[in-house]
N, C-alpha and C positions, 0 to 999 in steps of 0.2 A: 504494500500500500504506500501510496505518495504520502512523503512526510504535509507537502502544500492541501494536500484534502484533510488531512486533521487538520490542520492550522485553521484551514476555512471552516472547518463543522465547530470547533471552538469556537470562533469570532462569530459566525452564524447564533450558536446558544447565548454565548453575552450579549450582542444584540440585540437577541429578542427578548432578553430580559431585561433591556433596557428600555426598551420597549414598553412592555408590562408596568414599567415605576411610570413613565410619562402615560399611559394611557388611565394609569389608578389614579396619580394628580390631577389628571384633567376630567376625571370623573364627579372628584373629589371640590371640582372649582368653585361650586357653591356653598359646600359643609361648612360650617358657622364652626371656627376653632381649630380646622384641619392644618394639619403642618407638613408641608410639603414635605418628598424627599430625593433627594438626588445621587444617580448613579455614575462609579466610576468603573474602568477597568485596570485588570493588569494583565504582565505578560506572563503565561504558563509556565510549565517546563521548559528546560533546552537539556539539548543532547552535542554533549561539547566533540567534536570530531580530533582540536591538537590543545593541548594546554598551553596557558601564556608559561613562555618561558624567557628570564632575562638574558641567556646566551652565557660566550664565553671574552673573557677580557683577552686582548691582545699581548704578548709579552711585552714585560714593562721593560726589558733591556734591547729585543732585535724589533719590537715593534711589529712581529707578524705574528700570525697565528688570530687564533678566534674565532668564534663562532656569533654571528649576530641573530638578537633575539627576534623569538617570534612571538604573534598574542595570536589569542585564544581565538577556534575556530568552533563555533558553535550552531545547532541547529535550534531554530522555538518553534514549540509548537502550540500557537494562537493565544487568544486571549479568554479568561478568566473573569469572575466578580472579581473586583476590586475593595468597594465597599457601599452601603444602601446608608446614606445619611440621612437624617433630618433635617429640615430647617425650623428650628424655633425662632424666627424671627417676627415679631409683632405685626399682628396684620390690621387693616384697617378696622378701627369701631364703626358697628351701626348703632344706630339709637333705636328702639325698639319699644320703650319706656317700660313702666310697670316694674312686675318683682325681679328685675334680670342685674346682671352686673358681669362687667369684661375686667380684668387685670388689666393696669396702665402700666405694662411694665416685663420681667421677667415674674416666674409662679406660675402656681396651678391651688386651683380649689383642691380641697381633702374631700375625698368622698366613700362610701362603701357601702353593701350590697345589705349590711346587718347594722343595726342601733349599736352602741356601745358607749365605752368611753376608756380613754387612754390615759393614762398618769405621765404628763411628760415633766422630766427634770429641768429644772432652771437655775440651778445654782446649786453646791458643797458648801455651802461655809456658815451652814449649822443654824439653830435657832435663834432670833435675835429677842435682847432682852431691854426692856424698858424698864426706866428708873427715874424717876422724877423726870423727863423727857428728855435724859439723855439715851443717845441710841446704842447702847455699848452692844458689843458682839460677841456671845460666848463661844466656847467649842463644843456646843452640841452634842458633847459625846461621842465625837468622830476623832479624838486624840489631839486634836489643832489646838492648844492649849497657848495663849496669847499672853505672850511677855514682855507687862506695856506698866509704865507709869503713869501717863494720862489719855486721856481720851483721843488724841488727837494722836499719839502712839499705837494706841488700840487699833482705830479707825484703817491706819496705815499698814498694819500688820495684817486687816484681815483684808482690805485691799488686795493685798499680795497674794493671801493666798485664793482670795478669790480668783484671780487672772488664771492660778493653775488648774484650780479646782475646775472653772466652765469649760474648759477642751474637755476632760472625764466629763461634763454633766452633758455636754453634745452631744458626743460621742454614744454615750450610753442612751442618749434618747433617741437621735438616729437608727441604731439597733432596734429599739423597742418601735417606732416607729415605724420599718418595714418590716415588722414580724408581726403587725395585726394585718396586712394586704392591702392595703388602701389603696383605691383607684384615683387618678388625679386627672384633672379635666381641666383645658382653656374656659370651657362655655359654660356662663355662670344662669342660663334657663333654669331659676328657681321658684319651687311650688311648697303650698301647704297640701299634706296627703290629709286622710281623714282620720288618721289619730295625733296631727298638732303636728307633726312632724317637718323640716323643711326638707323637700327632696330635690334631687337635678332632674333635668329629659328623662334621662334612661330611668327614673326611679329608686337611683340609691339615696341614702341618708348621706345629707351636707354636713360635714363636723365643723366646729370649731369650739367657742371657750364661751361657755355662759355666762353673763350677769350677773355678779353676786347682788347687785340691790335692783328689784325692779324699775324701778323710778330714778334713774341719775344714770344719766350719759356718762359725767367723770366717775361711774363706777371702777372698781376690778373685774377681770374676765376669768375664769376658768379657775375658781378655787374649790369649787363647790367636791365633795366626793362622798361616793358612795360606801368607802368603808368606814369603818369606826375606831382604827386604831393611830392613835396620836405615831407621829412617826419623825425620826430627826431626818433634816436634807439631803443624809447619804440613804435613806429608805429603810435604816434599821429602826425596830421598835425601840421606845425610849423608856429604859429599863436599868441605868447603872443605879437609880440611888435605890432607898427604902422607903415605904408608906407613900401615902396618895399628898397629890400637891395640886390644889384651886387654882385655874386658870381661866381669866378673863376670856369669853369668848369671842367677844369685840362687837355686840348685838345684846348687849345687855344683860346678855345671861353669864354665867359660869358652867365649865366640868371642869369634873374632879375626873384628874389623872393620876392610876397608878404608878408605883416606879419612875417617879419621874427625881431627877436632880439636874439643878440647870447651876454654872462654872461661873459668876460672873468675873469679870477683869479685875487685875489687883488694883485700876484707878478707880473702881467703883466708892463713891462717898458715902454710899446711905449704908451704916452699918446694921442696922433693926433689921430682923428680918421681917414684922409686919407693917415694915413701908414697904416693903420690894414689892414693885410690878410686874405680872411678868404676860409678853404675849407675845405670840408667833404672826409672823407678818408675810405676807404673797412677795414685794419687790427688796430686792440687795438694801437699798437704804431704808427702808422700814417704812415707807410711804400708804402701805393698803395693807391696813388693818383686817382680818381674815374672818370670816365666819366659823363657826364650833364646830362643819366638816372639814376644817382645810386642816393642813396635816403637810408640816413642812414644806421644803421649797421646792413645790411640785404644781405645773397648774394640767388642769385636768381638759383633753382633747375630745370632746362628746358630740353627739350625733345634735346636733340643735333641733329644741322641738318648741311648742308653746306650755306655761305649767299648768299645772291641776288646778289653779285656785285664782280669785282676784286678789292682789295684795291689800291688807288690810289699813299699812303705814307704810305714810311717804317719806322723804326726807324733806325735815322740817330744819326753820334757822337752830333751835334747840339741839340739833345734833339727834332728834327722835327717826331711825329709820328702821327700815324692814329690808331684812336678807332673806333673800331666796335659798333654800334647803335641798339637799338633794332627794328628797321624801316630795317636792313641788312639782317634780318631773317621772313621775307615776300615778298610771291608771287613766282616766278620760281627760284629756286636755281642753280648757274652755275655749270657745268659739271667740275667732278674732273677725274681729268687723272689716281689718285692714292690714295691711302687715306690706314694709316698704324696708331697702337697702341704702347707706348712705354711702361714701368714696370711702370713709375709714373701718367700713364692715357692718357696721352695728347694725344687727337685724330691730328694726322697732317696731311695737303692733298695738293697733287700738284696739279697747276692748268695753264692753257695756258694763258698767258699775252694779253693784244690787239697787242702786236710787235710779240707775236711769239714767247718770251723766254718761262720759266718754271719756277713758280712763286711757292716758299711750303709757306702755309696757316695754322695758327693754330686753328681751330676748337673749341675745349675745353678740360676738364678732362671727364672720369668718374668718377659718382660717387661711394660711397662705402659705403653701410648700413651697422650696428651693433645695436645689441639691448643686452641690459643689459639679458633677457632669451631668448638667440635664441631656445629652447624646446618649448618656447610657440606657436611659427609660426605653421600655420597651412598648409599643402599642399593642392593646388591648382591644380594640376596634371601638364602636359604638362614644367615639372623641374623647377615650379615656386612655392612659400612659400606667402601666406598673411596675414596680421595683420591688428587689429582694436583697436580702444578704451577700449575696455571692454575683451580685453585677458590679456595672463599671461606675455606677450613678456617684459613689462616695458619698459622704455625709449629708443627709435629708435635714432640715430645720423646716418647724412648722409653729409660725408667729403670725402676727394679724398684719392689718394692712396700716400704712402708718411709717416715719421714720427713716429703715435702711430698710424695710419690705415696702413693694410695690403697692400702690394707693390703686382704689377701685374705680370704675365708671359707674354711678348708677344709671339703670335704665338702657346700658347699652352691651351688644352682643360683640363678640368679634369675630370677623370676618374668615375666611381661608386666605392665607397667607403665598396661593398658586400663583404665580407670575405666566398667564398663558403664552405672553410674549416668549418668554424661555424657552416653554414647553414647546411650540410651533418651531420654533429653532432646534431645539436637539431632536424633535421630532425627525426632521428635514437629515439631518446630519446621520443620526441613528440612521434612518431608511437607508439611504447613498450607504452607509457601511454594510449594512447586510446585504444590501445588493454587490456590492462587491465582493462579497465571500462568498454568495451565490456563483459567482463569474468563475472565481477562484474553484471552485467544485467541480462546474459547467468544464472549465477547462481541463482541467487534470482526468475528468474521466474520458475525456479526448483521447488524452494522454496515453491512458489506459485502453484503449481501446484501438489506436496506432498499435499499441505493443502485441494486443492480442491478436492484431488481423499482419502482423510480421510473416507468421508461420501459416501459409494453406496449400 
């Protein structure tokens, strides 16, 4: 067999599989989110006939002799895949209005097929402690034991080690993050199902971080949890001391925690220990106060839905509010009258009061995935992307919109990102190639066919 007919049925195959990527883009020209992808080649095998060789040097005293080199003589045989890329390149928004919203930006919605909720980590560096409203930082119980004389020593010490600590708190959320399956989607086509739920197109549940106070926008997002065990920022149960210890819940109540012993700083001033205050807080600087489920420096990644109840208290100038529970979000979800998406996530929804007025409700964020190779994600079909453990994607973070994450569109969709102009061009180019390795075929069985009619 002529080495030029493999050559040609090779280039003939990548061809047409180039083929195949421009004719699926161009199918694809109208899907709302679709990310184009583009085909390269390379070259196959060869079958080397002489090896490069660099020869032989001349005598360096009579100046003869030698052998001069020769290079390598090689046969190839056609071409190959190369590689099927993506383009995640941002495609134009439509405006669409209503409950929809586009990424301005790089990200993908968090989505999945089942309700849940995710505990992702935000920080190591332990529970923080309040004392006459200084914010001192103990070590939690994680060994970080802080050797500070003032506060301003303190502050600085757990600084540091906070910087090391969030590589481990990413790291190990990324993990936990692609090991629930989560589907990630450009098209932010969002609905209430009929159990309160927010879903995308396809039907899966929309995650992100709920509400802890119904009524205040300047809420916290995603403290709320379903379990009940107090727990320090590195996830272990907090258990070094002896006997139960009263802790402010930050909503007007108190629990009592077993095993608990909290370290504070040797600058701490208030020596009584019934001045000491003590309470666990959602952000590094102790800025959001937690409700009685939060549980370390962990915020919780949940299926967003509407709650069970109307809230009973607002936030008032008095500091008098009401936190949302995660007992709020079981069983039949009340009926919202309205339900809209803002550029920084916040799902908000109005709701009928028991008098009759018209009560707006804050739901939560969306969330917003980013991975260090978004090339690695793998499509999923139905304009969903997923990842695992063992791809190329590297570290997944999943925060709201806001910041260093990409801010939302409300009301608008985005586009497919197909360049038909492209497409009709490699279109063109492709063709002309496989027509010539058509030719190439065409010929050679000529070829073969001289040889065969030599002998009659």
């Amino acid at each position: 067999m002529l080495r030029a007919m493999d050559s040609a049925v090779s280039g003939l195959r990548a061809h047409q599989s180039k083929l195949d990527i421009i004719g699926n883009n161009i199918a694809n020209v109208n899907t709302a989110g679709y990310k184009s992808q583009a085909y390269s080649f390379k070259d196959a095998v060869y079958q080397t006939s002489s090896e490069s060789s660099k020869g032989v040097a001349p005598s360096a005293t009579t100046g003869k002799g030698g052998v001069g080199g020769t290079n390598a003589a090689q046969y190839g045989y056609g071409s190959v895949t190369g590689s099927i890329a993506t383009d995640f390149t941002s495609s134009t928004p439509t405006y669409v209005g209503g409950f929809n919203a586009a990424i301005n930006g790089t990200g993908f919605f968090v989505t999945k097929a089942q309700a849940g909720e995710v505990q992702i980590k935000t920080d190591t560096d332990g529970v923080s402690v309040v004392n006459n409203n200084h914010d001192n930082k103990n070590d939690g119980g994680t060994g970080n034991t802080a050797t500070a004389t003032t506060d301003a020593d303190a502050e600085a010490t757990f600084d540091a080690q906070r910087a090391t600590n969030n590589t481990s708190a990413v790291n190990s959320s990324s993990t936990l993050i692609k090991n629930n399956e989560f589907s990630y989607t450009r098209v932010g086509q969002l609905a209430v199902d009929a159990n309160g739920y927010i879903v995308d197109s396809n039907g899966n549940y929309v995650y992100g971080y709920r509400a802890d106070m119904p009524t205040n926008v300047d809420t916290s997002y995603g403290s709320m949890f379903t379990t009940s065990t107090w727990k320090y920022a590195d996830g272990k149960d907090i258990n070094p001391g002896e006997g139960t210890t009263e802790i402010d819940t930050g909503n007007g109540g108190k629990e009592t925690v077993n095993n608990l012993n909290l370290h504070p700083i040797t600058a701490d001033t208030v020596t009584d220990p019934a001045e000491k205050t003590y309470a666990i807080y959602a952000n590094n600087d102790g800025s959001a106060n937690l409700s009685a489920n939060n549980r370390g420096s962990y915020r919780v990644l949940a299926a967003l839905r509407a709650p069970n109840k109307i809230p009973t208290t607002v936030l008032k100038p008095d500091g008098n509010v009401s936190y949302w529970t995660a007992g709020d979000y079981t069983g039949t979800a009340i009926q919202l009258k309205s339900i809209s998406v803002a550029d920084d996530g916040i799902i908000s929804a109005s709701i009928q009061d028991t008098d009759g007025t018209t009560k707006n409700i804050i739901i939560g964020k969306l969330a917003v995935a980013n991975f260090q190779n978004e090339d690695g994600l793998t499509k999923a079909g139905n304009n969903t992307f997923v990842t695992n453990n063992t791809d190329n994607t590297g570290v997944v973070t999943s925060t709201v919109p806001g910041g260093a994450t990409s801010k939302l569109m409300a009301g608008y969709i985005e586009a497919s990102n197909v360049d038909l102009a492209r497409e009709f061009s490699d279109m063109i180019t492709t063709e002309r190639g496989l027509q010539a390795n058509t030719k190439i075929i065409t010929v050679s069985d000529e070829v073969l066919q001289e040889i065969v009619n030599m002998k009659r």
